[in-house]
C-alpha positions in Angstrom: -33.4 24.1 42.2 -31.3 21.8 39.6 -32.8 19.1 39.3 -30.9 15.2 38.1 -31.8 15.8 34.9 -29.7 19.6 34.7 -26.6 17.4 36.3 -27.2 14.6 34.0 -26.9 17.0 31.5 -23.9 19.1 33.1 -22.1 15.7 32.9 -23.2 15.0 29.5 -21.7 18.2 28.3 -18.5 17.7 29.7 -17.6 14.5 28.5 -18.5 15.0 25.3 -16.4 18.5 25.5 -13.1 16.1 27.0 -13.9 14.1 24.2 -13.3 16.3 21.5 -10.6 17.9 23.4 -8.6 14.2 23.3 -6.6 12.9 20.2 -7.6 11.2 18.0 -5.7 8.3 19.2 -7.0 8.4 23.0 -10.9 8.2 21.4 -10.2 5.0 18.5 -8.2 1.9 19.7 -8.0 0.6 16.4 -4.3 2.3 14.6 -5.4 3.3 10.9 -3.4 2.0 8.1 -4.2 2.8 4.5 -2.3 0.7 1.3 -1.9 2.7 -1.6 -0.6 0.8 -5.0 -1.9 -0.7 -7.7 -2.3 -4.3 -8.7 0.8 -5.7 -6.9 -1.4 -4.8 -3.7 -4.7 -5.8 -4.5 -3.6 -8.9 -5.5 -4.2 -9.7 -9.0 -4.2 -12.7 -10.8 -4.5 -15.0 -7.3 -7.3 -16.3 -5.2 -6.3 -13.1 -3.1 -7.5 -10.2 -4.9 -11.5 -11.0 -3.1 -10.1 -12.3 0.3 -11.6 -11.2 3.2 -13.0 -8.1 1.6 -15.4 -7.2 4.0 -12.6 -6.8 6.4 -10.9 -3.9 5.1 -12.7 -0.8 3.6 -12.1 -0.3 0.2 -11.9 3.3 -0.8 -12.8 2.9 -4.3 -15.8 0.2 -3.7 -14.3 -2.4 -5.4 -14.8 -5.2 -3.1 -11.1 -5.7 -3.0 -9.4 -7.6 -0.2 -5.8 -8.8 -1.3 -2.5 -7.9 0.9 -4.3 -5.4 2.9 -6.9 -8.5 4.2 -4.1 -10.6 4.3 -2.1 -8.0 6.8 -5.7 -7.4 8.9 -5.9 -11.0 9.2 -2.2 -11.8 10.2 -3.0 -8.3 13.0 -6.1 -10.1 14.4 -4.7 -13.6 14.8 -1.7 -11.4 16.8 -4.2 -9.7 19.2 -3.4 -6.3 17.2 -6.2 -3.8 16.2 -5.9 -2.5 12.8 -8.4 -0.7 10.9 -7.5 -1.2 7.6 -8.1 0.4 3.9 -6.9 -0.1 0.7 -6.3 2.6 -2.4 -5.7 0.7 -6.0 -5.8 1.1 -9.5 -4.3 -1.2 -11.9 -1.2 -0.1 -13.7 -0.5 2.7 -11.9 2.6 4.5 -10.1 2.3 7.2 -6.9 1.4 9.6 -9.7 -1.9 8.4 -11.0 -2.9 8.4 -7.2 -1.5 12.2 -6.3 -3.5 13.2 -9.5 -6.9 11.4 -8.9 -7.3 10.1 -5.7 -6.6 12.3 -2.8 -9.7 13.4 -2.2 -9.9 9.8 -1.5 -6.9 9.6 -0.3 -8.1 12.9 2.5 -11.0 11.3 3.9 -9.0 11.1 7.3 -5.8 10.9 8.6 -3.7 7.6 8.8 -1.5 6.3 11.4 0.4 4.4 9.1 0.6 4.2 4.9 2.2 1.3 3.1 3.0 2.4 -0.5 4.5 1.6 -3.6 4.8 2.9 -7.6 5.1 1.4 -10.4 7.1 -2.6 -10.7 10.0 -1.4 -12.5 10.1 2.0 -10.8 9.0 3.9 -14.2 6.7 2.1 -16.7 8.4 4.3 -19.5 12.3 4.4 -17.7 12.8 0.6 -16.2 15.1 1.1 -13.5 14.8 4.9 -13.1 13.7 5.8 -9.6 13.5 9.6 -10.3 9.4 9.2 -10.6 9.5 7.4 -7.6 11.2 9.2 -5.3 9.6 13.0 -6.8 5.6 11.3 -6.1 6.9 9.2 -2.9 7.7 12.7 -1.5 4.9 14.3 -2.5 2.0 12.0 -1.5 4.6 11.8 1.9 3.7 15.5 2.1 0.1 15.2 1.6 -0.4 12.4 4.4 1.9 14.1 6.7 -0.5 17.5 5.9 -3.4 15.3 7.5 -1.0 13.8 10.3 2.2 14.5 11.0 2.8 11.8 12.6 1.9 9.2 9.7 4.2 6.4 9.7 5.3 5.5 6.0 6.3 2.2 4.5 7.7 1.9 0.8 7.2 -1.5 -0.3 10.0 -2.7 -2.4 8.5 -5.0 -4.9 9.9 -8.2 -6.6 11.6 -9.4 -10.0 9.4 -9.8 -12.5 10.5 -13.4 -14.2 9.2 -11.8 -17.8 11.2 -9.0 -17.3 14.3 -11.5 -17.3 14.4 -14.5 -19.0 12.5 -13.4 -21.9 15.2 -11.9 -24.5 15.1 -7.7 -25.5 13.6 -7.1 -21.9 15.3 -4.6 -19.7 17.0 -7.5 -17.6 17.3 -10.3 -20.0 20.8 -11.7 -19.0 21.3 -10.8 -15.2 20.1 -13.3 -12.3 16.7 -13.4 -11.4 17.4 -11.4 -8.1 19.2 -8.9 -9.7 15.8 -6.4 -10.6 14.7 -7.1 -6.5 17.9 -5.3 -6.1 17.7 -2.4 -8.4 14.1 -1.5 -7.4 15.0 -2.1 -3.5 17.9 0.5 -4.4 15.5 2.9 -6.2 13.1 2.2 -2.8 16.0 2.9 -0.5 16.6 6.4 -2.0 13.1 7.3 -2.1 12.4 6.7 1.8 15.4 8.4 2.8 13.8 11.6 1.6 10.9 11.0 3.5 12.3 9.1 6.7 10.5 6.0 5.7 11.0 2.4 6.1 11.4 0.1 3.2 9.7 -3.0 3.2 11.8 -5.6 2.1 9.5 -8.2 -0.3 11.5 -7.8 -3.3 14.8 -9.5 -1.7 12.3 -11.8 0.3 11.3 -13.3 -2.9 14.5 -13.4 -3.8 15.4 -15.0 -0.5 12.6 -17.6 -1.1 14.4 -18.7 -4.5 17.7 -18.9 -3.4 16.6 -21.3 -0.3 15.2 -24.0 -2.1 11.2 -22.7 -1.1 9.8 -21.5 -4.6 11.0 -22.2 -8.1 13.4 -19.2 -9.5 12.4 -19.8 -13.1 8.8 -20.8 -14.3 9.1 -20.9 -17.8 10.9 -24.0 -17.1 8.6 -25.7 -15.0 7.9 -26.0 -11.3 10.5 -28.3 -9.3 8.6 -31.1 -7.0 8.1 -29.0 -3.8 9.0 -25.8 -4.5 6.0 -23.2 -5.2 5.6 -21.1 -7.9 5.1 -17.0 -6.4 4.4 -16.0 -9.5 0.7 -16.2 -11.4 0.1 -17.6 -15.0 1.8 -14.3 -16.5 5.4 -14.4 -15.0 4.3 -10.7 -13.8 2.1 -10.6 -11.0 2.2 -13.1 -7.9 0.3 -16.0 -7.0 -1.2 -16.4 -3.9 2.2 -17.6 -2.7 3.7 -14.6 -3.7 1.0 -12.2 -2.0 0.6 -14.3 1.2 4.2 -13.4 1.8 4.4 -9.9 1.1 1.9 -9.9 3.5 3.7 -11.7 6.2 6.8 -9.0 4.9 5.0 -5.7 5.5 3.1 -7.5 8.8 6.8 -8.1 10.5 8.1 -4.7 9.1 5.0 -2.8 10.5 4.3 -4.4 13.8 7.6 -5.7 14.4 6.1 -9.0 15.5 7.9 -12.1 13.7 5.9 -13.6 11.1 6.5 -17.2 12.7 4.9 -15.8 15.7 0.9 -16.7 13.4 2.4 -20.3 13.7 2.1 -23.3 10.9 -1.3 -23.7 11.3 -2.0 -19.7 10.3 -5.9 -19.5 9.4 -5.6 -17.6 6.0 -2.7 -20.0 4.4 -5.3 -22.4 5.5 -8.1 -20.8 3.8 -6.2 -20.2 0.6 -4.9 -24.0 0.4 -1.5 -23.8 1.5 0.1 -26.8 3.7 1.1 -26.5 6.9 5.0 -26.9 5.5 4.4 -24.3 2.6 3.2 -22.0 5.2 5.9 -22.8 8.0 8.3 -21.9 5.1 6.9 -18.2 3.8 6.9 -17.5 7.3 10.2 -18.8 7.6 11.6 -16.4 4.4 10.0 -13.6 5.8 11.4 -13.9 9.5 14.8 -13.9 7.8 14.9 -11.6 5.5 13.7 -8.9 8.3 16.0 -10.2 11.1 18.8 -9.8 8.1 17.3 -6.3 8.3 17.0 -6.1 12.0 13.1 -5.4 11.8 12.2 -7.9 13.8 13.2 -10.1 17.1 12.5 -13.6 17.0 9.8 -14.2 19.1 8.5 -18.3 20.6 5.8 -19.8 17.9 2.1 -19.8 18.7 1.0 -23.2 18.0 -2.5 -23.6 20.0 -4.3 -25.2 17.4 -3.1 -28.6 16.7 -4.6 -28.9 13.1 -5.4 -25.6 10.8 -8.7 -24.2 10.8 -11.0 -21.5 9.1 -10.3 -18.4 10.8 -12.7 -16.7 12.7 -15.4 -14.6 11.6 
């Protein structure tokens, strides 16, 4: 005679053999995303490097939070679920992570990878994207191994004011935009190998210069209310900076438009931003990716009449 406990375990056996029999993306809600880079993405030299740490997982245990928490907090304002980890090492290009972290790196496959090598494409050739685009299409290769279906994102990554302005540096004498647009053309030829999608934060700092929202040169000082989106070395970003690289590769990835987190966005809040600095890196970043046609403008969400901590 079969008794409720033989069906109850009949039934037990067959969901979990439907389970393993669905993709991977039927049993998680949450879309994987996994930022490999180096400091430039962890967010040195900026009250975002520790941000919101224990919201993303850290693959090397180094409590970092930077861009990656910024993005995971922009997704959960949005409603979106992202389950988001971060790959760093100071310094580095694509290389040093194909040649010690994929085991790392392998722990699972991704939905989506947001990448980037070295700031001026090759520490040892400024301007030379050959490194870039040989190790953007091998680690493409590796994460597509794991998923085919990976999404990748090349993030295009800014002028470096002490590349410039100081004299005998590679682009002493041009216009402070002018390395955005060599390392976005070194970017561009480096996804088109791998059909990925550039993200645009480069020419969106750029963009924020030539608008009148941050200062262009800041061995000169800081105009009255413009911000600075560089750190104390000319090199790496301020918060500023990071906060809207993170509101670049959030458009680019979800398509949503950054204006859509509103003035009175949580983490701006939580970093010390105004409302109107806010409002305005949202603003550069909306542009620059409808310049791009990344995005469609979307109404603003502002619910909250003053800005608050966001929620835990």
């Amino acid at each position: 005679m079969n008794t409720p406990r033989y069906f109850a375990n009949r039934l037990s056996l067959a969901a979990a053999a439907l389970l393993f029999a669905m993709p991977a993306s039927s049993i998680y809600s949450a879309e994987s995303v996994l930022f490999i880079g180096n400091s430039f993405t962890f967010g040195y030299g900026s009250a975002a490097r520790y941000y919101r740490a224990d919201t993303v997982t850290d693959l090397n245990k180094e409590g970092t939070g930077g861009v990656p928490a910024l993005f995971k907090s922009f997704a959960d304002q949005a409603g979106l679920d992202f389950d988001v980890s971060i790959e760093t090492y100071p310094g580095a290009g694509l290389d040093f992570h194909l040649e010690n972290r994929l085991e790392l790196i392998g722990q699972q496959p991704w939905d989506h990878a947001v990448m980037h090598g070295f700031s001026t494409l090759d520490r040892d050739a400024p301007g030379n994207p050959a490194k870039l685009i040989e190790t953007a299409a091998e680690m493409a290769a590796f994460l597509r191994g794991l998923n085919a279906s990976t999404e990748l994102y090349l993030s295009a990554t800014w002028s470096r004011a002490d590349m410039v302005y100081p004299e005998d540096k590679p682009w002493h004498g041009t216009p402070i935009e002018q390395m955005a647009i060599d390392i976005r053309a070194g970017y561009d030829e480096a996804a088109q190998g791998i059909g990925a999608t550039v993200n645009p934060v480069g020419e969106a700092w750029s963009r924020a210069m030539a608008t009148g929202v941050a200062d262009p040169n800041p061995y000169d000082g800081i105009a009255p209310g413009q911000v600075d989106l560089w750190t104390w070395d000319h090199y790496h970003a301020s918060s500023y900076g990071y906060y809207l690289e993170a509101l670049v590769v959030f458009g680019n990835v979800t398509g949503k438009d950054p204006r859509s987190l509103g003035r009175n966005e949580c983490s701006g809040y939580e970093l010390g931003f105004s409302s109107a600095e806010v409002a305005a890196l949202q603003q550069v970043a909306f542009d620059q990716l409808d310049f791009e046609g990344k995005v469609t403008a979307a109404p603003l969400n502002e619910s909250r009449v003053i800005p608050r901590r966001c929620a835990e």
